[in-house]
PAPA-74096 format. One record per residue (C-alpha): residue in three letters; x, y, z. Coordinates in steps of 0.2 Angstrom, whole numbers, padded with zeros to 4 digits, always signed. Layout:
ALAXYZ
...
***
This chain:
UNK-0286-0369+0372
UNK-0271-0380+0376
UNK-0279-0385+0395
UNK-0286-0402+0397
UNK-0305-0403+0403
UNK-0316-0416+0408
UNK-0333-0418+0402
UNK-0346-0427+0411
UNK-0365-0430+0403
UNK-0380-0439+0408
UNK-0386-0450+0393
UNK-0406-0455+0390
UNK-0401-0471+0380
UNK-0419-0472+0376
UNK-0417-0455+0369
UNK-0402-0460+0359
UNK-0413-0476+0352
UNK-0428-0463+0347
UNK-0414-0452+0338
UNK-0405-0467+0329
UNK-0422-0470+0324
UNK-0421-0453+0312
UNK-0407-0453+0307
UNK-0403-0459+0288
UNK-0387-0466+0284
UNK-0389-0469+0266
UNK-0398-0451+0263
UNK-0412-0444+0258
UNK-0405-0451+0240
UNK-0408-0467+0241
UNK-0428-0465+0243
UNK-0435-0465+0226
UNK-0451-0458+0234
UNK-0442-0442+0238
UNK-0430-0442+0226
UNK-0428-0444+0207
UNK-0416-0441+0192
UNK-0418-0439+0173
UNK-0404-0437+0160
UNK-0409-0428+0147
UNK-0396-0435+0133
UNK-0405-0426+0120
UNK-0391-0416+0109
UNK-0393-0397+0113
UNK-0389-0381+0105
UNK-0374-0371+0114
UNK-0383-0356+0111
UNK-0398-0349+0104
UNK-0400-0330+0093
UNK-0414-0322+0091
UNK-0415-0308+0077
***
C-alpha cells in the first residue's frame, strides 16, 4: 500500500460525546466496586506429598 488516499467521514459530535461518556481511562481497575486485590503473605509450602 504505498498509494496515498483521502478519507472523508461524516461525524455525530453528539455521538462522539455519548461515546466519551463510556469510555474509562483509568480502567476497570480503579473501581473498587468492581475490582479488588488480596495478598495472601502467609508462608506456603513449595510442595505437598501425600503417602
Amino acid at each position: 500500500m504505498d498509494e496515498e488516499r483521502l478519507v472523508i467521514a461524516d461525524l455525530d459530535f453528539a455521538r462522539v460525546r455519548e461515546e466519551r461518556q463510556t469510555f474509562d481511562p483509568a480502567g476497570h481497575y480503579s473501581r473498587p466496586d468492581v475490582f479488588a486485590v488480596e495478598v495472601d503473605r502467609r508462608r506456603r509450602d513449595a510442595a505437598h506429598f501425600r503417602d
